[in-house]
N, CA, C and O atoms as CSV, one atom per row, in Angstrom:
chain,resi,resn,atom,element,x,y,z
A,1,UNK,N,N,33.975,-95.527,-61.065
A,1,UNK,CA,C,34.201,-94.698,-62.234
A,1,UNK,C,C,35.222,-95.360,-63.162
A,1,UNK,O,O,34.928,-95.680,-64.314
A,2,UNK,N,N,36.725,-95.602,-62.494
A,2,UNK,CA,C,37.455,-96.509,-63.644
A,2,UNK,C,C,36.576,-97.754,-64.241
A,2,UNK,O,O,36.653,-98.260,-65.361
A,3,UNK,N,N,35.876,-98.027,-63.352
A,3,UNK,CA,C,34.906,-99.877,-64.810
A,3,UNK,C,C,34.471,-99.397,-65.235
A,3,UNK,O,O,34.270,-100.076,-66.243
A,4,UNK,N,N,33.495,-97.574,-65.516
A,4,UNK,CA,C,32.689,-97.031,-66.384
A,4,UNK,C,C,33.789,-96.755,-67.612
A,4,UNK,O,O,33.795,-97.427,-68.644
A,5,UNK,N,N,34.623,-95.773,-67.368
A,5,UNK,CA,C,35.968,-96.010,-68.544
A,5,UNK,C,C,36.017,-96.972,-68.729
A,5,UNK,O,O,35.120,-97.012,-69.571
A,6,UNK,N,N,36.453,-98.254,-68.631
A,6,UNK,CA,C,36.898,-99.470,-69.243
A,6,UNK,C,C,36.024,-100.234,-70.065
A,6,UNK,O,O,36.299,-100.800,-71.124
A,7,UNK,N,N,34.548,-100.170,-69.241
A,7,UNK,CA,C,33.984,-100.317,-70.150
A,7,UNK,C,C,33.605,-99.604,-71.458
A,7,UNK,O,O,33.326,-100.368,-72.382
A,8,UNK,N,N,33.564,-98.746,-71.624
A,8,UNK,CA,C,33.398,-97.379,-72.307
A,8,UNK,C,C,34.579,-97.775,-73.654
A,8,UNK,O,O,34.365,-98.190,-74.793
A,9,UNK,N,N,36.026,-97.398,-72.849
A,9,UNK,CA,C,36.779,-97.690,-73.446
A,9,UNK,C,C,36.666,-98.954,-74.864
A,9,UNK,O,O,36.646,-98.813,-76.087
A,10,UNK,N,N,36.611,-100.165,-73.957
A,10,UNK,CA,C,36.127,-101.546,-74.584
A,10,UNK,C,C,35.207,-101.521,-75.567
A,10,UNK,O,O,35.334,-102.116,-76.637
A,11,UNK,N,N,33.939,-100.608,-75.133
A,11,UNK,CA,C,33.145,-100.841,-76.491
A,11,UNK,C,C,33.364,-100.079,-77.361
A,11,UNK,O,O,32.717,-100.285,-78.388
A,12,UNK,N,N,33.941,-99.372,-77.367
A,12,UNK,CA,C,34.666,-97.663,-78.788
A,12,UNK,C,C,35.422,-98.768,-79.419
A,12,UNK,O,O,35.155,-99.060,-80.585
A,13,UNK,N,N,36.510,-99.535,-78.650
A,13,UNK,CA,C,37.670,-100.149,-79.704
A,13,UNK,C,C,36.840,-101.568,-80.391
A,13,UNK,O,O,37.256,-102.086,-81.428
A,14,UNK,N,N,35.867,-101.985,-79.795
A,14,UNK,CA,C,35.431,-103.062,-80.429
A,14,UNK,C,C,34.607,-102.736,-81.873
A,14,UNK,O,O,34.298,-103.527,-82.764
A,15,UNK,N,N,34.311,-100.946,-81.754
A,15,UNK,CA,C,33.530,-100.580,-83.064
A,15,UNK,C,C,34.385,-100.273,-83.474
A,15,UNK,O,O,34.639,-101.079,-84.368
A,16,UNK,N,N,35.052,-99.610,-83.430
A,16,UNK,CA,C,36.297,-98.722,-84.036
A,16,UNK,C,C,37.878,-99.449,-83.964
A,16,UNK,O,O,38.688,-99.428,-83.037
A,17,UNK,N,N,37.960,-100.017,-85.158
A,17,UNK,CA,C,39.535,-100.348,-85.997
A,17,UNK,C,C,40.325,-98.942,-85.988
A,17,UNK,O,O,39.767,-97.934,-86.420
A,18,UNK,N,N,41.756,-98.903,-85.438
A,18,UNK,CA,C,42.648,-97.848,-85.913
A,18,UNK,C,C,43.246,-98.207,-87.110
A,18,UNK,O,O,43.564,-99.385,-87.269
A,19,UNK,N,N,43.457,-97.369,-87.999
A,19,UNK,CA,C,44.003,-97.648,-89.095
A,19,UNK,C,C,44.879,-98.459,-89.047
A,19,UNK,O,O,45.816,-98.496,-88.249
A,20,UNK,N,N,44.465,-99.675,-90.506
A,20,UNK,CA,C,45.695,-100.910,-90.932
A,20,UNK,C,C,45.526,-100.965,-92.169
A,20,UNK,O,O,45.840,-100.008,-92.877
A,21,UNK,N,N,45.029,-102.029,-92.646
A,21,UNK,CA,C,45.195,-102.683,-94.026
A,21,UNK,C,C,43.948,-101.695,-94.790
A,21,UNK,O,O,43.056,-101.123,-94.164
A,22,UNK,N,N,44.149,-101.653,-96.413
A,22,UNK,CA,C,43.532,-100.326,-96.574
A,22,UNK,C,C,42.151,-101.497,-96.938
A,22,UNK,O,O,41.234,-100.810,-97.386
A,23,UNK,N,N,41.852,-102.563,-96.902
A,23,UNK,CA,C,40.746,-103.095,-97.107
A,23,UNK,C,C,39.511,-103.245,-95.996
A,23,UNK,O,O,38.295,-103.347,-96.158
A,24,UNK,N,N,40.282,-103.216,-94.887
A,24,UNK,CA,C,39.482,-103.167,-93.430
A,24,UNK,C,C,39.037,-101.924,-93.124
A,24,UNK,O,O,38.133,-102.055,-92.298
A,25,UNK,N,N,39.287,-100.394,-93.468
A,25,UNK,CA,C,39.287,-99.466,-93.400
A,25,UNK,C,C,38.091,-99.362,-93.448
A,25,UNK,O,O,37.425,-100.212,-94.040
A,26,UNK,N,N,37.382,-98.030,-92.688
A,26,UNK,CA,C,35.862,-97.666,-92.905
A,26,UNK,C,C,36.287,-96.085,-93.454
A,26,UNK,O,O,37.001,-95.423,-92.702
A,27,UNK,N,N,35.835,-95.462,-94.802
A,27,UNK,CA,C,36.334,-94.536,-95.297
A,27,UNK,C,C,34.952,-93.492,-95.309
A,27,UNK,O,O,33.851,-93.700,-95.820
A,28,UNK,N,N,35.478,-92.223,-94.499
A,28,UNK,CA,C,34.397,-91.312,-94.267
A,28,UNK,C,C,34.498,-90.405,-95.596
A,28,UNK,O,O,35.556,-90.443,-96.225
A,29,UNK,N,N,33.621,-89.731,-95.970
A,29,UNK,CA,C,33.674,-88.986,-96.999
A,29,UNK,C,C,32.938,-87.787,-96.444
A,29,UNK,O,O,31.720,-87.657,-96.558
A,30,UNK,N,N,33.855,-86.778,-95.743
A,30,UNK,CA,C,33.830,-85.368,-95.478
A,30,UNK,C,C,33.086,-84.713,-96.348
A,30,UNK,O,O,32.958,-85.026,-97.531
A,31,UNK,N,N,32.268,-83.233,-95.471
A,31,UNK,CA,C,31.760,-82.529,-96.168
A,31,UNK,C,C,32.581,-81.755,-97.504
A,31,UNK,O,O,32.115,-81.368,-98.577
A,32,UNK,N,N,33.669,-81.714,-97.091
A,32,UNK,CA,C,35.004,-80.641,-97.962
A,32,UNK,C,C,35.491,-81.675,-99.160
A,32,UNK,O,O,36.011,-81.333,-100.223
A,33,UNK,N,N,35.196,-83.018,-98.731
A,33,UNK,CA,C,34.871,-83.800,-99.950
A,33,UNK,C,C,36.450,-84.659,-99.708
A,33,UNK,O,O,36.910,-85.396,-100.581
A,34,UNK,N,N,37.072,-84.432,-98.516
A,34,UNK,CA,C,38.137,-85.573,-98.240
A,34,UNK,C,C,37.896,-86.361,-97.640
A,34,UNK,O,O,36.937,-86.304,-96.870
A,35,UNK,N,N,39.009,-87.874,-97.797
A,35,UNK,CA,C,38.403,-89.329,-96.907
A,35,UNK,C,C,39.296,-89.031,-96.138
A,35,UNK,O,O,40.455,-88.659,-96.315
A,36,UNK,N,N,38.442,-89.290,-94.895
A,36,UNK,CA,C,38.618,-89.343,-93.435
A,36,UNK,C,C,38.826,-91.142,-93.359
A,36,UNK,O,O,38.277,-92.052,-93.980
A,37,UNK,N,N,40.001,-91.123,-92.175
A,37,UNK,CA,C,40.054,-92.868,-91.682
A,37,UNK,C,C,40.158,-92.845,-90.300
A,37,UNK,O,O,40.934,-92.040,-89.784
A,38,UNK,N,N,39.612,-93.470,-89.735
A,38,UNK,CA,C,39.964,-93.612,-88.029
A,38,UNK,C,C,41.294,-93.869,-87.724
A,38,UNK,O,O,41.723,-94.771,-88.444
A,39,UNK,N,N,42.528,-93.224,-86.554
A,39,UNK,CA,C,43.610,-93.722,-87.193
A,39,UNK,C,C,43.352,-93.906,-85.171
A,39,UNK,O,O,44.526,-93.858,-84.807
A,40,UNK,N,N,42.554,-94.060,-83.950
A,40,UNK,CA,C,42.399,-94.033,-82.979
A,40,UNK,C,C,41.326,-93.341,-82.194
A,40,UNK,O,O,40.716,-92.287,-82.370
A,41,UNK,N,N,41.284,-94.494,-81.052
A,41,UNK,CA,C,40.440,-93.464,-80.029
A,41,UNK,C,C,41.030,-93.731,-78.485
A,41,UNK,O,O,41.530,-94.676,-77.875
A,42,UNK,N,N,40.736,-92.573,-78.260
A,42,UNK,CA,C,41.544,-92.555,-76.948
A,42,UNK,C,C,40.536,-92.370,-75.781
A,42,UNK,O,O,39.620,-91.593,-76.046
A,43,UNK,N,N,40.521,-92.876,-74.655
A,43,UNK,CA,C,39.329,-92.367,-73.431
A,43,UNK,C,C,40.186,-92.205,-72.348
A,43,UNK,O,O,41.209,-92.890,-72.363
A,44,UNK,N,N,39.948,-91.251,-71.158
A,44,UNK,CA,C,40.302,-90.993,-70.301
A,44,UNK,C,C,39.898,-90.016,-69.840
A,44,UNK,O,O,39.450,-89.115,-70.549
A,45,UNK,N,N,39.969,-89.927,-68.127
A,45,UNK,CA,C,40.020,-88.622,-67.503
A,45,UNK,C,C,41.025,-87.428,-67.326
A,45,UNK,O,O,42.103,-87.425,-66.731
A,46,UNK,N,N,40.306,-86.285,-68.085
A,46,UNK,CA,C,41.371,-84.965,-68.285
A,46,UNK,C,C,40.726,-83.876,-66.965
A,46,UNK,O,O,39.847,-84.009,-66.113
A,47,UNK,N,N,41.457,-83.039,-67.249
A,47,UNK,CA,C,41.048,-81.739,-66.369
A,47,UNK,C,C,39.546,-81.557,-66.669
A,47,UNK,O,O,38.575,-81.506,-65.915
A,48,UNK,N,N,39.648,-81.484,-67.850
A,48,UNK,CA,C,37.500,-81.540,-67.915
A,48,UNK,C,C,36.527,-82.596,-67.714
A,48,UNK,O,O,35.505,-82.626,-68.399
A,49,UNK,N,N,36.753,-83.396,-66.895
A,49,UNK,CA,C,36.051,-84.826,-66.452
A,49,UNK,C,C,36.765,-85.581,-68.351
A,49,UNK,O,O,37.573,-85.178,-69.188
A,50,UNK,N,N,35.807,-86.863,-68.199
A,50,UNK,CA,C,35.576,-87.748,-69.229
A,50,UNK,C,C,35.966,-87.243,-70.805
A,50,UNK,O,O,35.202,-86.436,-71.334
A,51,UNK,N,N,36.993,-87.655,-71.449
A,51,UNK,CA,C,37.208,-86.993,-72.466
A,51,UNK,C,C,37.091,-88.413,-73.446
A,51,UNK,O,O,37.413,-89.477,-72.918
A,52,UNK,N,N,36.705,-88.412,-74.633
A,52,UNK,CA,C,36.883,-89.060,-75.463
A,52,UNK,C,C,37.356,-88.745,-76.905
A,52,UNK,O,O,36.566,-88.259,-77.714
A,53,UNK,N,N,38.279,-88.942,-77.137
A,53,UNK,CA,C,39.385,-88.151,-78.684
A,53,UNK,C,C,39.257,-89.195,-79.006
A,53,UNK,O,O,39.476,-90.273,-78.454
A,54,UNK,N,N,38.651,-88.739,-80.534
A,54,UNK,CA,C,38.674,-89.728,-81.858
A,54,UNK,C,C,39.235,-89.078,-82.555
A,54,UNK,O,O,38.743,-87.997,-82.877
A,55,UNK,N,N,40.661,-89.546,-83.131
A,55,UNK,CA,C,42.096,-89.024,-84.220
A,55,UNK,C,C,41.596,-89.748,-85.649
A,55,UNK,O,O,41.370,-90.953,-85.761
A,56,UNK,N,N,41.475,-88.773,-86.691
A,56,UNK,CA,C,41.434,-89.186,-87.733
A,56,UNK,C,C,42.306,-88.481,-88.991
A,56,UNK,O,O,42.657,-87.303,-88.939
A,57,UNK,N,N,42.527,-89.139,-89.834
A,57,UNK,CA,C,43.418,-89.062,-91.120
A,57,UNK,C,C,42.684,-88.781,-92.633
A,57,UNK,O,O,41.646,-89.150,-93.183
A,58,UNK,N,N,43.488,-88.174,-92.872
A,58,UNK,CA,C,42.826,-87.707,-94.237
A,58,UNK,C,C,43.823,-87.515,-95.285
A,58,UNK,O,O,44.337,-86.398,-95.208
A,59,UNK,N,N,44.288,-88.272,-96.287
A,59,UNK,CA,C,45.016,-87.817,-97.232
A,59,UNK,C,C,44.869,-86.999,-97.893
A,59,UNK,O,O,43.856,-87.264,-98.541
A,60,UNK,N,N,45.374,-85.804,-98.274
A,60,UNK,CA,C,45.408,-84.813,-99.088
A,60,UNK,C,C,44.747,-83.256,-98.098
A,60,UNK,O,O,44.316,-82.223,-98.609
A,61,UNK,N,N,44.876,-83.583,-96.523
A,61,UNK,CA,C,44.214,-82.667,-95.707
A,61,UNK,C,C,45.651,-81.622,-95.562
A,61,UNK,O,O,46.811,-82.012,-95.688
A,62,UNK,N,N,45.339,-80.631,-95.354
A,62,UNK,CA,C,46.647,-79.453,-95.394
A,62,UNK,C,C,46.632,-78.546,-94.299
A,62,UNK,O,O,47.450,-77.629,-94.225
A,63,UNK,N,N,45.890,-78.712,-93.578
A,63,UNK,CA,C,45.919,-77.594,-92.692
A,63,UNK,C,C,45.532,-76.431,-92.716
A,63,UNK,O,O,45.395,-75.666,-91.761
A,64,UNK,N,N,45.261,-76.171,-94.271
A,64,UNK,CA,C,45.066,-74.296,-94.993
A,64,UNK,C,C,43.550,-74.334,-94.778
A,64,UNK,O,O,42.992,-73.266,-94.529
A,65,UNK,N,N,43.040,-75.130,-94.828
A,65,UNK,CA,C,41.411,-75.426,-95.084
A,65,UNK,C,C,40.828,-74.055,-94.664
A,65,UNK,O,O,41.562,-73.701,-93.741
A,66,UNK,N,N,40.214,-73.429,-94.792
A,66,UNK,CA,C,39.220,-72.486,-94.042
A,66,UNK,C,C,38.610,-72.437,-93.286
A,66,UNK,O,O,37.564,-72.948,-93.685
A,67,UNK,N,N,38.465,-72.046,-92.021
A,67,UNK,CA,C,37.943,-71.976,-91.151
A,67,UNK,C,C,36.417,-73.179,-91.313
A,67,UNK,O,O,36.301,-74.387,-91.104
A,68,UNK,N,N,35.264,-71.902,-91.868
A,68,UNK,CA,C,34.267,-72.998,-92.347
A,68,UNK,C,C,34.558,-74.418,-92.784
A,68,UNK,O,O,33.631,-75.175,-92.495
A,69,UNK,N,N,35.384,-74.889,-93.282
A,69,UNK,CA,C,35.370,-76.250,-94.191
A,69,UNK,C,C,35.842,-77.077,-93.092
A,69,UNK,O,O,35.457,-78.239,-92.958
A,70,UNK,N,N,37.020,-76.269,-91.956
A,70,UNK,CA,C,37.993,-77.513,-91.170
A,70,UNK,C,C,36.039,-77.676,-90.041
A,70,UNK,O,O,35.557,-78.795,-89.863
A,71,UNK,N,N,35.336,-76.421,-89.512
A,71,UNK,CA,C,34.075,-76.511,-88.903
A,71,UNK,C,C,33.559,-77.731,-89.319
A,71,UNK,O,O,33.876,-78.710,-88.643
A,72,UNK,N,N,32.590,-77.948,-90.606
A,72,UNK,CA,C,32.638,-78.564,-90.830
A,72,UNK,C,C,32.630,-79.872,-90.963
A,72,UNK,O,O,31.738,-80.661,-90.652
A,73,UNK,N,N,34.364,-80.209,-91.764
A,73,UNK,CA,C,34.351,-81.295,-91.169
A,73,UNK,C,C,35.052,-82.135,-89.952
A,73,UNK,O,O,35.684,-83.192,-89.976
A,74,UNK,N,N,34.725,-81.324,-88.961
A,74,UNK,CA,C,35.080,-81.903,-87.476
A,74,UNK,C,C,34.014,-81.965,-87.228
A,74,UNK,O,O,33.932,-82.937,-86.477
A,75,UNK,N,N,32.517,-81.314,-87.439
A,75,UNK,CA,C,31.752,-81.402,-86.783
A,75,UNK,C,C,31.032,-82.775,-87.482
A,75,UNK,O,O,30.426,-83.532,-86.724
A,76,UNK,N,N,31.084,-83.014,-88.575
A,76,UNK,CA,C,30.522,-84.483,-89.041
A,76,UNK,C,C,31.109,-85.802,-88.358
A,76,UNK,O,O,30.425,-86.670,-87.815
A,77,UNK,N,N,32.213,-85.798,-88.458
A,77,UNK,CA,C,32.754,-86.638,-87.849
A,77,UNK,C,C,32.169,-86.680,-86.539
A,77,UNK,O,O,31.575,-87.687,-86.155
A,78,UNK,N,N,32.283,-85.761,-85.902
A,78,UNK,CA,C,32.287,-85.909,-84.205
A,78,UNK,C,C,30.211,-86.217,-84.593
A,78,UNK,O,O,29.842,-87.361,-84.325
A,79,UNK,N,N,29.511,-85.608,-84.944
A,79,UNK,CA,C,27.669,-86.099,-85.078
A,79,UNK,C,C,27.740,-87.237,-85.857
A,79,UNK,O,O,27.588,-88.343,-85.338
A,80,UNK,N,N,27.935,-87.115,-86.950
A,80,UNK,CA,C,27.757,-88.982,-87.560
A,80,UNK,C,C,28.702,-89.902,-87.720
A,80,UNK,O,O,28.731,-90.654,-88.694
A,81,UNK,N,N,29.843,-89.921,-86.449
A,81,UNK,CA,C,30.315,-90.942,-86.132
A,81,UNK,C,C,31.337,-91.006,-85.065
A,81,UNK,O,O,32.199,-91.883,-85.124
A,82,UNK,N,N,31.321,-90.348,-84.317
A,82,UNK,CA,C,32.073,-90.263,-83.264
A,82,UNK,C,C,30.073,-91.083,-82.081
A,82,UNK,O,O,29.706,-92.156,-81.604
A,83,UNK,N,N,29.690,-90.107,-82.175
A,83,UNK,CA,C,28.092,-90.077,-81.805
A,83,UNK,C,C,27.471,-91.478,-81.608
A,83,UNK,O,O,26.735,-91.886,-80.710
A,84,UNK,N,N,27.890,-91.997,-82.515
A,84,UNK,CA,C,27.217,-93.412,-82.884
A,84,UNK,C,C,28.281,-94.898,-82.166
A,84,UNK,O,O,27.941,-96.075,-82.046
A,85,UNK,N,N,29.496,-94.288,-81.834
A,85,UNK,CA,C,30.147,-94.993,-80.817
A,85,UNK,C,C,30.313,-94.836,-79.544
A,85,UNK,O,O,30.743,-95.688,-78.767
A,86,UNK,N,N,29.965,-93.700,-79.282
A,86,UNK,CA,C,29.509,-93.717,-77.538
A,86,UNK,C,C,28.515,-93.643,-77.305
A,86,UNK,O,O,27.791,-92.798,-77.832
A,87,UNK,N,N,27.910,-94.894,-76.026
A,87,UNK,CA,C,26.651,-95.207,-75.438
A,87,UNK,C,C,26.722,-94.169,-74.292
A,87,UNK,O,O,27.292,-94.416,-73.229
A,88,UNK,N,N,26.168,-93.101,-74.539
A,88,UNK,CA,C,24.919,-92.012,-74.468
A,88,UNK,C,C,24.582,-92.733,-72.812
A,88,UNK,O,O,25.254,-92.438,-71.823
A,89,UNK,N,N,23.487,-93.647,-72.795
A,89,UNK,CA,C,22.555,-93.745,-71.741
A,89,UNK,C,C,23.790,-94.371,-70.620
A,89,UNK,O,O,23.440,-94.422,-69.441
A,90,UNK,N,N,25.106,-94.807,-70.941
A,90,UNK,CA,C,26.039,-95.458,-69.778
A,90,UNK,C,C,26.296,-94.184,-69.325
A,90,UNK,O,O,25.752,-93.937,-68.249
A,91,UNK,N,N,26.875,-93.400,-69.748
A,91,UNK,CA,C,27.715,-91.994,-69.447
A,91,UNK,C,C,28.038,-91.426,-70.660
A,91,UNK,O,O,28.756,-91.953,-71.510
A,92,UNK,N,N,27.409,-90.154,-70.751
A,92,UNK,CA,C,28.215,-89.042,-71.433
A,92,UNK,C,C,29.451,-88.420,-71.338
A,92,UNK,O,O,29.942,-87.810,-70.388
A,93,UNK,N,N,29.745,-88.575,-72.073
A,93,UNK,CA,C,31.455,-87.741,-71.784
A,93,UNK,C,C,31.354,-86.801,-71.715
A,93,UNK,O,O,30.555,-86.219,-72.450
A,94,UNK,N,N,32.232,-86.026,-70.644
A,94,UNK,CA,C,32.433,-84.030,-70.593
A,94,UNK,C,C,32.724,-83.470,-71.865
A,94,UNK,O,O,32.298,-82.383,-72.257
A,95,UNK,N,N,33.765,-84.560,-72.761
A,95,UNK,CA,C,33.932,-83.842,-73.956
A,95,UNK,C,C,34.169,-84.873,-75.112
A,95,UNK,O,O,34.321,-86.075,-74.896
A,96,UNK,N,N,34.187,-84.349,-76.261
A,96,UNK,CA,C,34.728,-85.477,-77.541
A,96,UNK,C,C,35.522,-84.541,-77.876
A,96,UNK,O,O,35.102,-83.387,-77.788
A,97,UNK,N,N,36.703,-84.754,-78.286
A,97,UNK,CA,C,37.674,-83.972,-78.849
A,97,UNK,C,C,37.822,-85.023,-80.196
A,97,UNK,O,O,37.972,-86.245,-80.163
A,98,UNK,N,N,37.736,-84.206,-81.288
A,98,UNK,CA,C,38.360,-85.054,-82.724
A,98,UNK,C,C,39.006,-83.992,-83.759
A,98,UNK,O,O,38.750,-82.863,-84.176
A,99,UNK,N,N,40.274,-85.287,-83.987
A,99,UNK,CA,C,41.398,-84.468,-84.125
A,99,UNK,C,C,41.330,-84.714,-85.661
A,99,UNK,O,O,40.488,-85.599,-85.811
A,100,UNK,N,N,41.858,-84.317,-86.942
A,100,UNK,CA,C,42.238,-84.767,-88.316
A,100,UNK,C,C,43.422,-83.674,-88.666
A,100,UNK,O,O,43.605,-82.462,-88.552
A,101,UNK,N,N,44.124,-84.848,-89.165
A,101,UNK,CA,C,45.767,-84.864,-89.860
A,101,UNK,C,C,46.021,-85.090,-91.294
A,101,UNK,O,O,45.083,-85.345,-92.048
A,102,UNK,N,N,47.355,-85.004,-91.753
A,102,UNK,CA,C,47.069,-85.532,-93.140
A,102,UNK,C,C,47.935,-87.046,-93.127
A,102,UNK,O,O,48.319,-87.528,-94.193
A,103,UNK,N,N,48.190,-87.723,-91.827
A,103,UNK,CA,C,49.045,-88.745,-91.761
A,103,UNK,C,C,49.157,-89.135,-90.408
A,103,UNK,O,O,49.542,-88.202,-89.703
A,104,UNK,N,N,48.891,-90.516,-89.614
A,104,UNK,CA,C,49.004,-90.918,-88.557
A,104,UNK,C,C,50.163,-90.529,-87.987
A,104,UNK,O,O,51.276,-90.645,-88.500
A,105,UNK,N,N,49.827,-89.908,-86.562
A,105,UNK,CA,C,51.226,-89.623,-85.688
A,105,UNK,C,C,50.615,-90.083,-84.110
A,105,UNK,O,O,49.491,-90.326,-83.671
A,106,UNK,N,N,51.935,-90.057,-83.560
A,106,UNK,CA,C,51.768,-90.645,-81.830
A,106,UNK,C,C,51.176,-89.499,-81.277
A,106,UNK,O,O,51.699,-88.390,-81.382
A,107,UNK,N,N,49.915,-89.738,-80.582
A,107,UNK,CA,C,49.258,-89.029,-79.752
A,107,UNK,C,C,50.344,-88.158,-78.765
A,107,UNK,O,O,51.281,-88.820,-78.319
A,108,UNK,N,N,50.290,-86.969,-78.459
A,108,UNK,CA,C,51.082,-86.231,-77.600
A,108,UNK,C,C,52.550,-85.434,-77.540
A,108,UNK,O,O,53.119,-84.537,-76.918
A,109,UNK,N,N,52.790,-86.499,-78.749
A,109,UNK,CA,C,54.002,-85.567,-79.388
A,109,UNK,C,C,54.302,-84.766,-80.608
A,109,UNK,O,O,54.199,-85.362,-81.680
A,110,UNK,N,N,54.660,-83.507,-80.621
A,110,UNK,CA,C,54.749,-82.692,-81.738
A,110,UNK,C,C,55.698,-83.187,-82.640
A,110,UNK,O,O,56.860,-83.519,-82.405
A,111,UNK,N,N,54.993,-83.205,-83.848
A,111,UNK,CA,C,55.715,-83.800,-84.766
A,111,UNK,C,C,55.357,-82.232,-85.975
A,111,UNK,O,O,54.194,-81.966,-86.280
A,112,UNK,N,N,56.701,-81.275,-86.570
A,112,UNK,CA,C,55.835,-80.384,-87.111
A,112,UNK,C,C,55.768,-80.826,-88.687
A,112,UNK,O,O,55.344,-79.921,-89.406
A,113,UNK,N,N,56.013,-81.715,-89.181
A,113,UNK,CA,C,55.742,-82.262,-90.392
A,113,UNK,C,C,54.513,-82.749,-90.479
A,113,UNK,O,O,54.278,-83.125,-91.627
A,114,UNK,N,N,53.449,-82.931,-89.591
A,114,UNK,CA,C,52.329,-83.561,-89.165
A,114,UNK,C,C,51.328,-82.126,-89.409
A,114,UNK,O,O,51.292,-81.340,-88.462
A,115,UNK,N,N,50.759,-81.885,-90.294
A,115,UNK,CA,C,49.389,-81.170,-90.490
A,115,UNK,C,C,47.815,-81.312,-89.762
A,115,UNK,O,O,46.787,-81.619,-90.364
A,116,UNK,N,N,47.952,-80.976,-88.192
A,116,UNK,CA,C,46.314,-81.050,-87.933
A,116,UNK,C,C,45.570,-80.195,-87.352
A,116,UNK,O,O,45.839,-79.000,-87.471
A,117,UNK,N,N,44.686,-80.536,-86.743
A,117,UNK,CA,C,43.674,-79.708,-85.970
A,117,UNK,C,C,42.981,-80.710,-85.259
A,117,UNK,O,O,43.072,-81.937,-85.287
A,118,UNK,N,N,42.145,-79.797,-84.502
A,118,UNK,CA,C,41.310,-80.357,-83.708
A,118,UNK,C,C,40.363,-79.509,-82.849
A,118,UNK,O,O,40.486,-78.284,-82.838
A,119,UNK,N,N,39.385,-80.158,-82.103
A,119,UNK,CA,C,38.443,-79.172,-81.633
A,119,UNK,C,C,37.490,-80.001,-80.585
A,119,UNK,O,O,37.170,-81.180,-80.736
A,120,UNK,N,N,37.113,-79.187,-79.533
A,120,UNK,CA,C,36.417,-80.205,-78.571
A,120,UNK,C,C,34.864,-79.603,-78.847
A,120,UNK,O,O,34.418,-78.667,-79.511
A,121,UNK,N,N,34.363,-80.503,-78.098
A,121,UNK,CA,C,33.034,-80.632,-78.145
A,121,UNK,C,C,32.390,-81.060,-77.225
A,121,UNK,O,O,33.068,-81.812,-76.525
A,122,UNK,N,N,30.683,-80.844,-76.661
A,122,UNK,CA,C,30.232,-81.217,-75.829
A,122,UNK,C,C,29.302,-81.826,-76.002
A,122,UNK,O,O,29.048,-81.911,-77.204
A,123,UNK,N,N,28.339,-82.530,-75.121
A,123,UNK,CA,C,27.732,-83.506,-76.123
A,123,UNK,C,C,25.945,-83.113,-75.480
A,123,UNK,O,O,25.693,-83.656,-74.405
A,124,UNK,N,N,25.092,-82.460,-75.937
A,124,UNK,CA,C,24.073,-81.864,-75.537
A,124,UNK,C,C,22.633,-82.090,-76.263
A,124,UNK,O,O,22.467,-81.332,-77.219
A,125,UNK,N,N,21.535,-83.006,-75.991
A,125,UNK,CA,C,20.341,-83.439,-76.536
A,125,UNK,C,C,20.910,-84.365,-78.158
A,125,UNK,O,O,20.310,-84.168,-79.215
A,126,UNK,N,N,21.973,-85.221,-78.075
A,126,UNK,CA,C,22.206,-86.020,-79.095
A,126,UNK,C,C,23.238,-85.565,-79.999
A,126,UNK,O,O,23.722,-86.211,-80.929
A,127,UNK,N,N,23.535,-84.366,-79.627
A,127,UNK,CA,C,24.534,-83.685,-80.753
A,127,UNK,C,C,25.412,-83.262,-80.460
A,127,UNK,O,O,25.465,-83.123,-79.238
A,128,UNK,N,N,26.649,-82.775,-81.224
A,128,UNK,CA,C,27.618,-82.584,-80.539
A,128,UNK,C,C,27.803,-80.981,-80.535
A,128,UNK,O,O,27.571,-80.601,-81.683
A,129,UNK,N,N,28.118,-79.926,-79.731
A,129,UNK,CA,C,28.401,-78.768,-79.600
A,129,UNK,C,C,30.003,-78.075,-79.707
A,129,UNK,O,O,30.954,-78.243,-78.943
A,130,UNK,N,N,29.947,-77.592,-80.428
A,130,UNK,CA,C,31.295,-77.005,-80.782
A,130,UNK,C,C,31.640,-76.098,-79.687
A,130,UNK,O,O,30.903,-75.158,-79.389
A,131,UNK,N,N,33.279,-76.474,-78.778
A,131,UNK,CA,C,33.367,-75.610,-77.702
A,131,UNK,C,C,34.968,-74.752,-78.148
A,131,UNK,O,O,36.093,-75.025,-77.728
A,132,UNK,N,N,34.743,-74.155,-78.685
A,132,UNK,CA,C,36.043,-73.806,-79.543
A,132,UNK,C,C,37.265,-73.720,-78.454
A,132,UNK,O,O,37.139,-73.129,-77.381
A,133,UNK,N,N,38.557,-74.438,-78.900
A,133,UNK,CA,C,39.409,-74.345,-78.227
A,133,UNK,C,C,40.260,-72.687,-78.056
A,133,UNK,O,O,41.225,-72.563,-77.301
């Protein structure tokens, strides 16, 4: 099971750049109409088997969003492009959790100047399922 993570691991970071230089950047353009940036991905085993968190950034994201809009856009992210970096036929993950902020912060620590959310998901006939936290 750890070489299935590692490998796993290995191929997410080889698609996926965490945020650097703003020219290397792959810039998502949210349903709510903000750019999303990959700012990480994280893999490991949690209490719910296989988790895979993809953290993303959004300038001008606030936290106020509405319910519907933050739906949304977590759920794009996590179907057209969280989706498209994990190989499916190696192992499915128990969950995708993807997080968006309005500014990169260290995974795990509360920072309350840091605006985000997040939401897990399960991953069921190609798509991702909203498992509300």
């Amino acid at each position: 099971m750890r070489g299935m993570i590692a490998g796993l691991l290995a191929a997410l970071m080889a698609q996926a750049a965490p945020v650097q230089g703003e020219a290397q950047e792959e810039r998502l353009v949210l349903p709510s109409g903000l750019e999303a940036r990959l700012q990480e991905v994280i893999v490991g085993e949690a209490a719910l088997g296989l988790t895979v968190r993809f953290r993303f950034v959004a300038k001008g994201f606030t936290g106020a969003e509405d319910f519907e809009t933050q739906t949304a856009d977590l759920e794009y992210l996590c179907n057209d492009f969280a989706l498209g970096r994990i190989d499916l036929a190696e192992k499915a993950p128990d969950r995708v959790v993807i997080s968006l902020a309005d500014r990169p912060s260290e995974f795990g620590r509360f920072d309350p100047d840091v605006a985000q959310i997040f939401e897990s998901f399960s991953v069921g006939d190609d798509a991702c399922i909203l498992e509300l936290f």
